[in-house]
C-alpha positions, -999 to 999 in steps of 0.1 A, spaced: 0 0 0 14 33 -11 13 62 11 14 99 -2 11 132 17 4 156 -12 -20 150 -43 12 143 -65 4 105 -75 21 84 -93 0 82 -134 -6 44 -123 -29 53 -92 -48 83 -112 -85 70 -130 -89 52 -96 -118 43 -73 -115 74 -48 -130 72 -16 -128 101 7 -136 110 43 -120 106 79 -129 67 84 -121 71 123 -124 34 135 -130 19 104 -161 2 120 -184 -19 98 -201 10 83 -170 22 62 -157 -18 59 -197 -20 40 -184 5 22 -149 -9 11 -165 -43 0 -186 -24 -24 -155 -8 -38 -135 -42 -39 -166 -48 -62 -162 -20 -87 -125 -27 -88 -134 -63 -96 -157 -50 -128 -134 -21 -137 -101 -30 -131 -98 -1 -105 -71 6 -82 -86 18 -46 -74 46 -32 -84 65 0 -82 106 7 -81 110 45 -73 143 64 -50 148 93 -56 164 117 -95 155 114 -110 190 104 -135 189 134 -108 187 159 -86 216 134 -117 239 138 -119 232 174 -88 232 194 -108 227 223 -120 194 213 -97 167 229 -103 130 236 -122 129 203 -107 98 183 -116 65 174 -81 52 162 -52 70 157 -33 73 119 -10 46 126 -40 22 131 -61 38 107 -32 28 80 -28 -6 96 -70 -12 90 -69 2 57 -38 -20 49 -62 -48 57 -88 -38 35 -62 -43 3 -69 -5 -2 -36 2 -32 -29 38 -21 -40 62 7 -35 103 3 -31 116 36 -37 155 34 -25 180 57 -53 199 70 -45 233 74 -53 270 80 -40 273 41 -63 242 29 -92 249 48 -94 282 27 -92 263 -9 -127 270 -25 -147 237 -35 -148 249 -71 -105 245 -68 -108 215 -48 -133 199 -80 -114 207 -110 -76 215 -99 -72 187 -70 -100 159 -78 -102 173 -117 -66 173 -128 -41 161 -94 -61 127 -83 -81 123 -115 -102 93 -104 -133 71 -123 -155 66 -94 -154 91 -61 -173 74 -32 -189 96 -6 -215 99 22 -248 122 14 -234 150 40 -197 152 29 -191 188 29 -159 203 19 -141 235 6 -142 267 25 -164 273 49 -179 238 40 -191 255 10 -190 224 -12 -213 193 -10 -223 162 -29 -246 179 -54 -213 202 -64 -195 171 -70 -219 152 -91 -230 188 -112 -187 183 -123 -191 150 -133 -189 154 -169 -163 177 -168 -141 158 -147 -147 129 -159 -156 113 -126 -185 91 -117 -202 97 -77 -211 68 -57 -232 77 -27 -237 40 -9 -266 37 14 -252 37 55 -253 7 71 -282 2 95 -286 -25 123 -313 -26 148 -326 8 131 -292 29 140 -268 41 112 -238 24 123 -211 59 125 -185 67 143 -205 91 165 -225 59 172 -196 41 188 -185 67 204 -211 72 222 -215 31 229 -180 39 245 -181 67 265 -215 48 282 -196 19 287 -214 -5 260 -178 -23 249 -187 -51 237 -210 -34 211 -182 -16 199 -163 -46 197 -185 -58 174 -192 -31 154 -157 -26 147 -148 -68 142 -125 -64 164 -112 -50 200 -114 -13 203 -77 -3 215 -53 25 223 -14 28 214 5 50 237 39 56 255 45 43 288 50 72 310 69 72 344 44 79 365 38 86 407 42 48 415 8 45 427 3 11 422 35 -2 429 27 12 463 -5 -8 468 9 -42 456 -2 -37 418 25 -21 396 10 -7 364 23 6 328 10 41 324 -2 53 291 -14 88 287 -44 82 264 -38 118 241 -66 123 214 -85 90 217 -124 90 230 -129 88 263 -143 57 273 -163 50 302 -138 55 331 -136 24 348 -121 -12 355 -115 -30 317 -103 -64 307 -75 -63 286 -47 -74 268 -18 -62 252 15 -66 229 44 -43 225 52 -24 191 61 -50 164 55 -76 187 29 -106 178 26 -121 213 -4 -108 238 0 -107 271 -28 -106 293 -42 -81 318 -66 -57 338 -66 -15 333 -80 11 353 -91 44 328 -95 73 350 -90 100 370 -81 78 403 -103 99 424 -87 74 457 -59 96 451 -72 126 441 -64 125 407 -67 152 385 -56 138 348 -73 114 327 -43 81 326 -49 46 316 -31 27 338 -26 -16 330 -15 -41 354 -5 -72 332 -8 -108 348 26 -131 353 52 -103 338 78 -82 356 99 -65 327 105 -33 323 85 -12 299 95 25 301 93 42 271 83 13 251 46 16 230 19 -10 238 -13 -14 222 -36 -20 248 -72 -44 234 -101 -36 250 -119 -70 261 -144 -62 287 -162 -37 308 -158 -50 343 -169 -16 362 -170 22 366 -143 40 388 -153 49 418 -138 64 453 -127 44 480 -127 58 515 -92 46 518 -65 17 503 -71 -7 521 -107 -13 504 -97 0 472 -69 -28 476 -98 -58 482 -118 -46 454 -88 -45 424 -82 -81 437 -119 -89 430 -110 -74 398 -84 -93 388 -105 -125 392 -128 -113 374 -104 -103 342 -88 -130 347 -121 -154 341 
């Protein structure tokens, strides 16, 4: 899979299937959506090709929005890797970009730069500035671009459009194991382990401390989980607290993983931590002692 960060592509990835948007999680909404492109690359003889934005352009207009993402790029790459997508664009999104007008964007980037057959969309992409351009701009250039619009219907279980926006809100109310399964697989975080104020070494539970950046919060709480280290195959089991530790008065959101049966050192080191189950919502003890017997009732419980 070939990545580019400008709209200079190579001549063999122009009159492509293009499909454009943020695809934060890649959930089965968007994987609907890349099964009906592996079909038109079947009957066309197609290369697929994704257009993606970083930073997304909600969080670029509001710098206030934190703890708003699915996935990060690096697993957003790694999905679309899975999908057998042939190229992704991944566009700067600027203060200089976010000013182009959608007329530009049409004929000089999508027109002449990307050049694709097929440009696959949802009904409320907007674009251009001040989100001046939507889908009926695109398919009113058609002819003169020589591009063909594909709008696929969303995909609906149980009468909810199954978004992004759907899962995280499944998350932050602590539904996991919908999310899990709207996504095929474990919802999970990559992160640095951070040095941190020794907390659980303290009480008897060491733990690797990951400071959780952009990505949704989740419900806080006691999760199941299980992790593996960058480039690394093997998982290695374990529980996590994602909170604020009110116990200690904590004032900073921190993921925080005690893994089962392992004692090396992981300073500095990036984990992916897989989010398995739900096993409670944080909560203040009136001292350690009680917060102590109720992370061992924990661990038997994510270790079931």
């Amino acid at each position: 899979m070939k990545l580019y960060n400008s709209f200079n592509i190579k001549k063999k990835h122009k009159n492509s299937i293009i499909l454009i948007g943020n695809f934060d999680g890649i959930h089965l909404g968007h994987q609907k959506l890349f099964k009906l492109a592996k079909m038109y690359k079947k009957k066309y003889s197609f290369k697929i090709g994704v257009l993606t934005f970083e930073p997304m352009p909600k969080m670029f207009f509001n710098p206030n929005l934190k703890n708003f993402r699915l996935s990060n790029l690096n697993q957003k790459i790694e999905n679309l890797g899975k999908l057998n997508v042939d190229f992704v664009i991944i566009k700067k999104f600027d203060r200089k970009f976010s000013k182009t007008k959608s007329i530009s964007f049409i004929k000089e980037t999508l027109g002449k730069k990307i050049n694709p057959k097929f440009i696959f969309v949802s009904n409320n992409f907007r674009f251009g500035n001040k989100r001046e351009g939507d889908v009926k701009q695109l398919m009113k250039y058609e002819g003169l671009c020589n591009y063909k619009i594909v709008k696929p219907q969303p995909l609906v279980i149980k009468k909810k459009v199954i978004s992004s926006s759907l899962l995280r809100k499944y998350l932050q109310s602590g539904k996991l194991n919908y999310v899990n399964k709207l996504l095929n697989r474990n919802w999970s975080i990559e992160g640095k382990i951070q040095k941190g104020r020794q907390l659980g070494t303290k009480i008897g539970f060491p733990t690797a401390n990951l400071d959780i950046n952009n990505y949704i919060l989740a419900k806080p709480g006691v999760y199941a989980v299980k992790v593996k280290k960058k480039k690394s195959s093997k998982y290695i089991r374990g529980i996590a607290n994602l909170g604020y530790r009110p116990t200690f008065n904590g004032k900073k959101i921190l993921l925080e993983v005690h893994l089962f049966n392992f004692s090396e050192n992981l300073y500095n080191k990036y984990l992916r931590v897989e989010f398995l189950k739900f096993i409670r919502a944080e909560k203040k003890f009136k001292n350690v002692d009680q917060l102590r017997k109720q992370i061992k009732v924990d661990l038997e419980i994510a270790k079931k």
